[in-house]
C-alpha positions as CSV (number, residue, x, y, z in Angstrom):
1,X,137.5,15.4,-53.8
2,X,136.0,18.6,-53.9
3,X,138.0,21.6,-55.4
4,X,136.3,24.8,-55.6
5,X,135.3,26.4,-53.0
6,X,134.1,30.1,-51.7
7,X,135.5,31.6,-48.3
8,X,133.0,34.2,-47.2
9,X,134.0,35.7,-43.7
10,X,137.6,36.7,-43.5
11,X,139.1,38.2,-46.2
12,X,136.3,37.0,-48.3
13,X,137.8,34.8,-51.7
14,X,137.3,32.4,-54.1
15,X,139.5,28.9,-53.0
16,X,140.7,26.0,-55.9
17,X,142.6,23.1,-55.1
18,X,144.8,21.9,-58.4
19,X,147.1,19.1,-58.9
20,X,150.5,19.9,-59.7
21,X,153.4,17.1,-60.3
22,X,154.1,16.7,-56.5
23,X,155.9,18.4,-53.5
24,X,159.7,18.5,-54.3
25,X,160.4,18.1,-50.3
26,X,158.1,15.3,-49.1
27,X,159.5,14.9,-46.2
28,X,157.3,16.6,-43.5
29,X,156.3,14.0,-41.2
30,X,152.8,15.1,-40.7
31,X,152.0,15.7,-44.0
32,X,149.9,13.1,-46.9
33,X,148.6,15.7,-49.0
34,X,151.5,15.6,-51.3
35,X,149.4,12.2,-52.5
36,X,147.6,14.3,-54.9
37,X,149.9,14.6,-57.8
38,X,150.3,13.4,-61.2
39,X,153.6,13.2,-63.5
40,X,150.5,13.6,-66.5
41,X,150.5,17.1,-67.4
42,X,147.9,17.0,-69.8
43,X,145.7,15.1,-67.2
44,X,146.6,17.7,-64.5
45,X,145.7,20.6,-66.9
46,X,141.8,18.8,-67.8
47,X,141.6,18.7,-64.3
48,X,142.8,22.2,-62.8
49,X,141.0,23.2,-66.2
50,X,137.6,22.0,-65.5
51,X,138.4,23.6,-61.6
52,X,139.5,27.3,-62.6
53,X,136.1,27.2,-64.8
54,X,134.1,27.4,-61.7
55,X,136.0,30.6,-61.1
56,X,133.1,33.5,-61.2
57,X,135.3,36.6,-59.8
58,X,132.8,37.5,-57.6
59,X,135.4,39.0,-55.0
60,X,138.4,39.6,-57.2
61,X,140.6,37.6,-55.4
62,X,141.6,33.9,-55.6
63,X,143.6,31.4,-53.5
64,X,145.1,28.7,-55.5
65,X,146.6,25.9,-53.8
66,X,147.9,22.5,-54.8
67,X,149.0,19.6,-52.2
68,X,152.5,21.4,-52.8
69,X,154.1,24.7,-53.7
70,X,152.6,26.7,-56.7
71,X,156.0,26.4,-58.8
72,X,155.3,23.0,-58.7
73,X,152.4,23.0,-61.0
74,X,152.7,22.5,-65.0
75,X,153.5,25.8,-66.8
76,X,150.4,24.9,-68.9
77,X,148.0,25.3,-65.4
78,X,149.7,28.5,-64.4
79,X,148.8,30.0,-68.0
80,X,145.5,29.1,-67.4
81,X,145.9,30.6,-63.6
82,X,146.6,34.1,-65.1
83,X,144.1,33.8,-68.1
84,X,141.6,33.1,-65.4
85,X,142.8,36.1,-63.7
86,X,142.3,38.3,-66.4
87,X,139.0,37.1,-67.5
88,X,137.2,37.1,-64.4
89,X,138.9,40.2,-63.1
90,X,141.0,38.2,-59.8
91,X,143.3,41.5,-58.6
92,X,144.9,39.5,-55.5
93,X,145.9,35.9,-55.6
94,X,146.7,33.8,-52.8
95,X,149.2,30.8,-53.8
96,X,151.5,28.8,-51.1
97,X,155.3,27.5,-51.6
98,X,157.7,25.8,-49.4
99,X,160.7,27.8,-48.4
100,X,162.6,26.3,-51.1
101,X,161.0,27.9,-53.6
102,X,161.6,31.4,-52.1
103,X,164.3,32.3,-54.8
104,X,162.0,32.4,-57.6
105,X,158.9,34.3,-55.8
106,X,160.6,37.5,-57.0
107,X,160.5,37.0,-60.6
108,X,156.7,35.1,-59.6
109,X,155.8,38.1,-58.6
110,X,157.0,40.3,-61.5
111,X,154.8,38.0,-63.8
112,X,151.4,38.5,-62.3
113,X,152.3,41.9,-61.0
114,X,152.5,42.6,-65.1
115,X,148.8,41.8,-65.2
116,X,147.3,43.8,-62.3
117,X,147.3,40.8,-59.9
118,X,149.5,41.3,-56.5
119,X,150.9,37.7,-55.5
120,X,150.4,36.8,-51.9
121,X,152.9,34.2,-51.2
122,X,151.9,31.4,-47.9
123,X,154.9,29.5,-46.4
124,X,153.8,26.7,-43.9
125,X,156.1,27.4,-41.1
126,X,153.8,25.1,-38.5
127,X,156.1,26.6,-35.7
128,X,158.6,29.3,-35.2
129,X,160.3,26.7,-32.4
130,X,163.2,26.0,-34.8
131,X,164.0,23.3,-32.8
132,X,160.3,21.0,-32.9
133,X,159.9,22.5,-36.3
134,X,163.4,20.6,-38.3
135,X,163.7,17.6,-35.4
136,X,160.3,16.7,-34.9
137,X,158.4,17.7,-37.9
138,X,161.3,17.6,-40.5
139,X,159.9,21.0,-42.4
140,X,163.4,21.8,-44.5
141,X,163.5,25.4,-43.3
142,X,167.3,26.3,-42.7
143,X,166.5,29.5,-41.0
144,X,165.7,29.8,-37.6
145,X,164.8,34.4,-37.8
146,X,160.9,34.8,-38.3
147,X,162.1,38.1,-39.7
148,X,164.2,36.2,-42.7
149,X,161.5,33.5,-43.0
150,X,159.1,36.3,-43.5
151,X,161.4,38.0,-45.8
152,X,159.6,36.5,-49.3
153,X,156.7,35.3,-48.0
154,X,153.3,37.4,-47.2
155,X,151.9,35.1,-44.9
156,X,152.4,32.0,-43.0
157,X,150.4,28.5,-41.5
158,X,150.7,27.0,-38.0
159,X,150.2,24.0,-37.1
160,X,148.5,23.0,-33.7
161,X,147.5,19.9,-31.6
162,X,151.0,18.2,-31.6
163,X,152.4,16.6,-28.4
164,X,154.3,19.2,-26.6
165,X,152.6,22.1,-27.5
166,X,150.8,24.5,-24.9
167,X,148.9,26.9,-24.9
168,X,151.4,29.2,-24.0
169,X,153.4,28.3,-27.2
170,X,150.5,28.4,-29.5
171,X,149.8,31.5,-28.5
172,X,153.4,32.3,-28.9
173,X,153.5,31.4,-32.1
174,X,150.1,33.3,-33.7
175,X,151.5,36.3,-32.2
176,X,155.2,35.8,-33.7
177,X,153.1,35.3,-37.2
178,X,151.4,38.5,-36.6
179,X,154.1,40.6,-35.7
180,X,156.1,38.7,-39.1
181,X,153.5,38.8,-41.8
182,X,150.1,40.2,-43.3
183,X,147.8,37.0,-42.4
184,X,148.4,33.9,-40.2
185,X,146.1,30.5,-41.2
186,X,146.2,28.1,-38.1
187,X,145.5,24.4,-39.2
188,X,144.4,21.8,-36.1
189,X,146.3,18.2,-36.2
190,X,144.2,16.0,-38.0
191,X,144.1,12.0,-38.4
192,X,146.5,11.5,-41.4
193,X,148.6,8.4,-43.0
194,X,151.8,10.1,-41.2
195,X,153.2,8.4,-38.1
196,X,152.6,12.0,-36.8
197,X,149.2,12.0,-34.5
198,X,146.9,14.4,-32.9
199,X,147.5,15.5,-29.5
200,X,143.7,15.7,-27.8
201,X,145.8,17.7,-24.7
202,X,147.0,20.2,-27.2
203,X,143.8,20.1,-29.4
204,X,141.8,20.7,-26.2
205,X,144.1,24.1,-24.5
206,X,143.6,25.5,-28.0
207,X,140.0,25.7,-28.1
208,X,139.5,26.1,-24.4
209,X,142.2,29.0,-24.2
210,X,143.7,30.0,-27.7
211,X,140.8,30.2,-30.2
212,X,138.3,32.2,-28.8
213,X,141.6,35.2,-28.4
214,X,141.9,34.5,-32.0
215,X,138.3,33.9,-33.4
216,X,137.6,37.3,-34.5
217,X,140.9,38.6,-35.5
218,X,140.6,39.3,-39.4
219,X,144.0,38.6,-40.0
220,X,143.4,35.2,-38.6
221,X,142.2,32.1,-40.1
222,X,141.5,29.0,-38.1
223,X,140.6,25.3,-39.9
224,X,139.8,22.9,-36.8
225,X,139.0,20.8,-39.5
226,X,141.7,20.6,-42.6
227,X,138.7,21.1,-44.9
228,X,137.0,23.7,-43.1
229,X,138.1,25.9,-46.4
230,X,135.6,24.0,-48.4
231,X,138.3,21.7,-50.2
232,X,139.9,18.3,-50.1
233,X,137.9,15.5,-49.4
234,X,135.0,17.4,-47.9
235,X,132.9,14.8,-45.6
């Protein structure tokens, strides 16, 4: 499993994957990465430890992500988040949480925000079809407004290559992220342990029509691959 990682074209950052005690939710059907977790806090925090060391600062800002949402990691790994921070200088950092976390991204904020660092909060919407989003892929968001989902969040993933999608919808969907929040990551279907499968039909309208619209936008990033980032079991 490979963890550390540097993202050098868009928005140009430093990328670690921890290990927190586990998604709360668990039940998105396309979803295995809630796997990595461990109920050993000390193990998690030699772990995320030896991680966060390979932090060098080079581009002052840092996305932290972990199979999960980042109030789900041991208080012990976020005070090492922020001491990393202020040692190696990090100004922005780039976490994720599920939309039932949103209450507590305020005070989240507040607490880096008293150390220089601006929080940029991702939510994994996967779709702003409401309907596909809660009956076929089970995300647990109760809100059906992008405006409102946007509300606490900076940014958003979508998730493509499902059956049913076109690329009228995918499209649809980037520019609904675009209009709703600062950045937009688009992930591609990949094989998984989830009854959930790619779709080659959808896979194939997105590259032939979507992606190259999208390719160059900055505020855009695209992972055909789930480890295209650099992290997670990197082949």
């Amino acid at each position: 499993m490979t963890r550390y990682s540097v993202i050098e074209d868009k928005n140009p950052r430093e990328i670690v994957l921890l290990r927190g005690r586990g998604c709360a939710w668990k039940r998105c059907r396309f979803c295995d990465y809630h796997l990595d977790a461990s109920r050993d806090e000390q193990a998690n925090l030699t772990l995320n430890r030896a991680v966060l060391a390979q932090v060098t600062g080079q581009y002052g800002r840092l996305e932290a992500i972990n199979s999960g949402s980042f109030a789900e990691l041991d208080e012990s790994t976020i005070r090492e988040v922020e001491r990393v921070c202020r040692e190696k200088g990090i100004r922005d950092l780039y976490i994720e949480s599920h939309w039932l976390f949103r209450k507590t991204l305020a005070a989240l904020r507040a607490r880096f925000a008293e150390q220089g660092v601006t929080l940029h909060v991702k939510i994994g919407v996967e779709t702003f079809d409401a309907d596909y989003r809660e009956r076929v892929l089970d995300k647990g968001i109760d809100e059906t407004d992008p405006a409102k989902i946007a509300a606490d969040f900076d940014d958003c993933c979508l998730l493509f290559g499902l059956a049913g999608q076109t690329a009228d919808s995918m499209r649809h969907d980037i520019e609904t992220g675009l209009a709703h929040f600062d950045r937009v990551c688009v992930n591609i279907m990949v094989p998984n342990t989830t009854p959930i499968r790619p779709d080659d039909t959808s896979r194939a309208a997105f590259v032939r029509e979507v992606y190259p619209l999208y390719r160059d936008n900055p505020r855009v990033d695209i992972l055909l691959e789930n480890t295209d980032f650099g992290v997670g079991e990197v082949k």
